[in-house]
C-alpha positions in Angstrom: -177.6 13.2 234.9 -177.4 11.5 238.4 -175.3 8.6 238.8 -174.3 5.5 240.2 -173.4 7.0 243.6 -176.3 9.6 243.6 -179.3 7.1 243.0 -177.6 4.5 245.6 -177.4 6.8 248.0 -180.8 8.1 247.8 -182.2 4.7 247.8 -180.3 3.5 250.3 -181.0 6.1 252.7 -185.1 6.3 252.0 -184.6 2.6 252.6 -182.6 2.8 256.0 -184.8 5.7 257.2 -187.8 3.6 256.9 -186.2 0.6 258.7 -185.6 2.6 261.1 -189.0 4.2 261.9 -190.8 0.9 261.1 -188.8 -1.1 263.9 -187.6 -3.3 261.0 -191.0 -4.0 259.2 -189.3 -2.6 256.3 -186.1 -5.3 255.9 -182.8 -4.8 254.2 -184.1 -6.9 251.4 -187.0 -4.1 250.8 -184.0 -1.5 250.9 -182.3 -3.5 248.6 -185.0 -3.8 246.4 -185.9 0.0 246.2 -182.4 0.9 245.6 -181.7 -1.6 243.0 -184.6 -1.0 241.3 -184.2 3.1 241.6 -180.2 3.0 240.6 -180.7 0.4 237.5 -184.2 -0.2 236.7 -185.5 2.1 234.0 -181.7 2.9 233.5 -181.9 -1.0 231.8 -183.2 0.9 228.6 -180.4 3.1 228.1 -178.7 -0.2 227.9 -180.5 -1.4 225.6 -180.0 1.6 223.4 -176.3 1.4 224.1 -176.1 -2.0 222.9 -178.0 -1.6 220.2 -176.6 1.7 218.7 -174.3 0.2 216.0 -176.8 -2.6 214.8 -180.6 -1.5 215.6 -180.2 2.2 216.7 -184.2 2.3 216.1 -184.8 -0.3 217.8 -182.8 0.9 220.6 -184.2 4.1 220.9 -187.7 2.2 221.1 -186.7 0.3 224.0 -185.1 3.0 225.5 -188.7 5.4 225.0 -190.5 2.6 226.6 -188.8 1.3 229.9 -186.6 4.7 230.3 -190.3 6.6 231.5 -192.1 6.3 235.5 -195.1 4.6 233.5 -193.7 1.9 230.7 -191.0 0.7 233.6 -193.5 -0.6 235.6 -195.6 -2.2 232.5 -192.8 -3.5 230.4 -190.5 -4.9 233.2 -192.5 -4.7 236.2 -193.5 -8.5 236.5 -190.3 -10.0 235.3 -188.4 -7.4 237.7 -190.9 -8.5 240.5 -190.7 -11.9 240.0 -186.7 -11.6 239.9 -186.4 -9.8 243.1 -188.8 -12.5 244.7 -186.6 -15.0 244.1 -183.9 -13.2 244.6 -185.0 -12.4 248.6 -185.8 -16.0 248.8 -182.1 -16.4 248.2 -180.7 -14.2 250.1 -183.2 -14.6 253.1 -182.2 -18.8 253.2 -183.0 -19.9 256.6 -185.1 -17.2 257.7 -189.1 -15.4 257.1 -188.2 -12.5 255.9 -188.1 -13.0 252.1 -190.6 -10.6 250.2 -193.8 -12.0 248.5 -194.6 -11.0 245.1 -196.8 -8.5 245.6 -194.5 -6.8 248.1 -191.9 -6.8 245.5 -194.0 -5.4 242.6 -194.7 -2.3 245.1 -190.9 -1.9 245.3 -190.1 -2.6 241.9 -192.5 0.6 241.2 -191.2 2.7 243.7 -187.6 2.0 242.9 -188.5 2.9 239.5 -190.4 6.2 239.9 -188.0 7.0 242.6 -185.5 6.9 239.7 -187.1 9.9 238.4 -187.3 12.0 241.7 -183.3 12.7 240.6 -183.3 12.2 236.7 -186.1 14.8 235.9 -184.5 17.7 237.7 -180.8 16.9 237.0 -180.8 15.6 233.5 -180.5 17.2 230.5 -178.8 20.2 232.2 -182.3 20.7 234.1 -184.4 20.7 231.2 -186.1 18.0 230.7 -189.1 17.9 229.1 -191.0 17.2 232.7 -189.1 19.6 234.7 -189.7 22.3 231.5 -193.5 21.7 232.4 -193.0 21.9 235.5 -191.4 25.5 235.5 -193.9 26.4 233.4 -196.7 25.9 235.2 -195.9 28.9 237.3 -195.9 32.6 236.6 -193.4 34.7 234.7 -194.8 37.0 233.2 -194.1 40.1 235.0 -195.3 40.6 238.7 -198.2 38.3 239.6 -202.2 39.6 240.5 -203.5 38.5 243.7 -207.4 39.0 243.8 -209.6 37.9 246.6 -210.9 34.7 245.5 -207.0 33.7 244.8 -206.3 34.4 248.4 -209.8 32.7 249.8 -208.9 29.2 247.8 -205.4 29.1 248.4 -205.7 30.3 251.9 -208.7 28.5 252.5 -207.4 25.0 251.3 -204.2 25.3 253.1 -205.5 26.3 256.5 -207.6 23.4 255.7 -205.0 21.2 255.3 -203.3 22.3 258.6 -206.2 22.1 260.7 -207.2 19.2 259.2 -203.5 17.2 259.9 -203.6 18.4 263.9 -207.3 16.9 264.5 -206.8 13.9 262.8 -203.5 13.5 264.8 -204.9 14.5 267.4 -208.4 12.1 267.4 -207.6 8.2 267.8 -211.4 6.5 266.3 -212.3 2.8 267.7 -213.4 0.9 265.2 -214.2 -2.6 264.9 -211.9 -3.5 267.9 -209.0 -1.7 266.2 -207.5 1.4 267.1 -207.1 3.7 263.7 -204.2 6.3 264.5 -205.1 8.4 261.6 -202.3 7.7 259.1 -204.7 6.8 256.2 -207.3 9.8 257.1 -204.5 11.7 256.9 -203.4 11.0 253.4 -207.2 10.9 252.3 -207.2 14.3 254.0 -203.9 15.6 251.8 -205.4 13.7 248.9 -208.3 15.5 249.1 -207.6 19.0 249.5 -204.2 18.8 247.5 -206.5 17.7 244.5 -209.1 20.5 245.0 -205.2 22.5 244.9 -204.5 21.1 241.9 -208.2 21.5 240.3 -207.9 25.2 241.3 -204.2 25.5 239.7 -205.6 23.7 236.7 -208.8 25.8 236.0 -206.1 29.4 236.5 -203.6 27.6 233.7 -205.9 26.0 231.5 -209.6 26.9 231.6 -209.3 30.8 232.1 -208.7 32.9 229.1 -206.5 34.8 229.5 -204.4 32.8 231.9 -204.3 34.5 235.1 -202.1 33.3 238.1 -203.2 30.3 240.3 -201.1 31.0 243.0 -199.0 34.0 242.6 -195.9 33.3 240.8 -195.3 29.5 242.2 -195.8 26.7 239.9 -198.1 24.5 242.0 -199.5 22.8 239.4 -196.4 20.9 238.3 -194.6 20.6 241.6 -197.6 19.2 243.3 -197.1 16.6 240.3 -193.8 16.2 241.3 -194.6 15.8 244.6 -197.0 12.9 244.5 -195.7 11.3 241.5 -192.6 11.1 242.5 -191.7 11.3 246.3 -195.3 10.7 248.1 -196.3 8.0 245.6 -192.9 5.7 246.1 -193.1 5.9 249.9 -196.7 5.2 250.5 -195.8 1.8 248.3 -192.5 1.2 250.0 -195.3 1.3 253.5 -197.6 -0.9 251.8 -194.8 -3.6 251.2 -193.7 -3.9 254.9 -194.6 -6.9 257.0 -197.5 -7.0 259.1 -196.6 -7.2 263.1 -199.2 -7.9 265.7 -198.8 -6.4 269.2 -202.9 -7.0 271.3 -205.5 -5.8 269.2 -203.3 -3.4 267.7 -201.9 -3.9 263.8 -198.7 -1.7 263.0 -200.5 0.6 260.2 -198.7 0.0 256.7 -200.5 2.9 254.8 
């Protein structure tokens, strides 16, 4: 299981990476509060269970079930954790406008705590947890994979998409109401869209068709693109949200 030095250090550098590309819209204190919360926060219910293994071990392992998981974190301890670290940058920011509003530090608190999980579910458990078990098995191992024709026209089809779709966007700056839109949100509406069609297709090969046939030879799509949004995309498009606004002209630094 990752520790101490692993989840720091992943934190820690998501956070600096992003203060660094966002010209310092994302602060140390949003570092801070991303690492904290992905290094100790759902990690507080194995405490609990620790603490309460000689006198409630029921009761610990209840706690532990419940903040220890990407979902219950954020609904057990997420306002009290957000309302902490709040404070907390109010502190630590005396003298200065840079402390985090509530809202900015419920967006870390999730991300912290899901971003806890980007190490635990592949490295805990000897690498088999009960997520990355589901994961593996979404793919194929069952000797060597089919690949018919409407395989290769929906997976070839959605990922050419997908490409195509990136350069023009990136490529096309839109006026709109006085503002210039760069494309960062088309761009994740784009990779929403067409990585959920992905998903739909990987879903329907898995668990619609009888038999199962392949979705995508033998890669486990279904679970990785999970993985992917869950747990990596998901935590940085709220650590984006939470940075502060800056003005240059007509122009508004985009925070999606």
């Amino acid at each position: 299981m990752p520790g101490p030095g692993s989840h720091l250090t992943y934190g820690l550098g998501v956070g600096a990476t992003l203060m660094h590309v966002s010209e310092g819209n994302f602060s140390h204190l949003h570092a801070l509060v991303f690492a904290l919360n992905g290094w100790l926060g759902p990690d507080i219910g194995s405490f609990f269970e620790w603490t309460l293994q000689q006198h409630s071990p029921k009761l610990g392992t209840f706690v532990m079930d419940i903040v220890h998981h990407p979902l219950g974190y954020a609904l057990s301890l997420g306002v009290p954790m957000a309302i902490f670290y709040k404070r907390l940058s109010s502190i630590l920011s005396t003298g200065t406008k840079k402390s985090l509003s509530l809202a900015h530090s419920a967006m870390l608190v999730v991300a912290g705590g899901l971003s806890h999980f980007t190490l635990d579910i592949p490295f805990e458990e000897n690498g088999a947890s009960s997520q990355q078990k589901w994961i593996l098995s979404t793919g194929w191992w069952s000797g060597k994979p089919a690949m018919d024709l409407m395989t290769i026209t929906v997976v070839g089809g959605l990922s050419s998409g997908m490409v195509a779709g990136f350069y023009h966007i990136g490529r096309s700056a839109v006026e709109k109401n006085g503002r210039l839109i760069e494309g960062p949100l088309k761009t994740h509406l784009l990779l929403l869209t067409t990585s959920g069609v992905y998903v739909l297709w990987c879903y329907y090969c898995m668990y619609l068709v009888s038999p199962r046939v392949p979705a995508v030879g033998e890669e486990a799509d279904l679970g990785v693109l999970y993985f992917v949004w869950v747990y990596i995309l998901l935590p940085l498009g709220l650590c984006s949200l939470s940075m502060n606004r800056k003005e240059s002209g007509n122009r508004e630094d985009s925070i999606v």
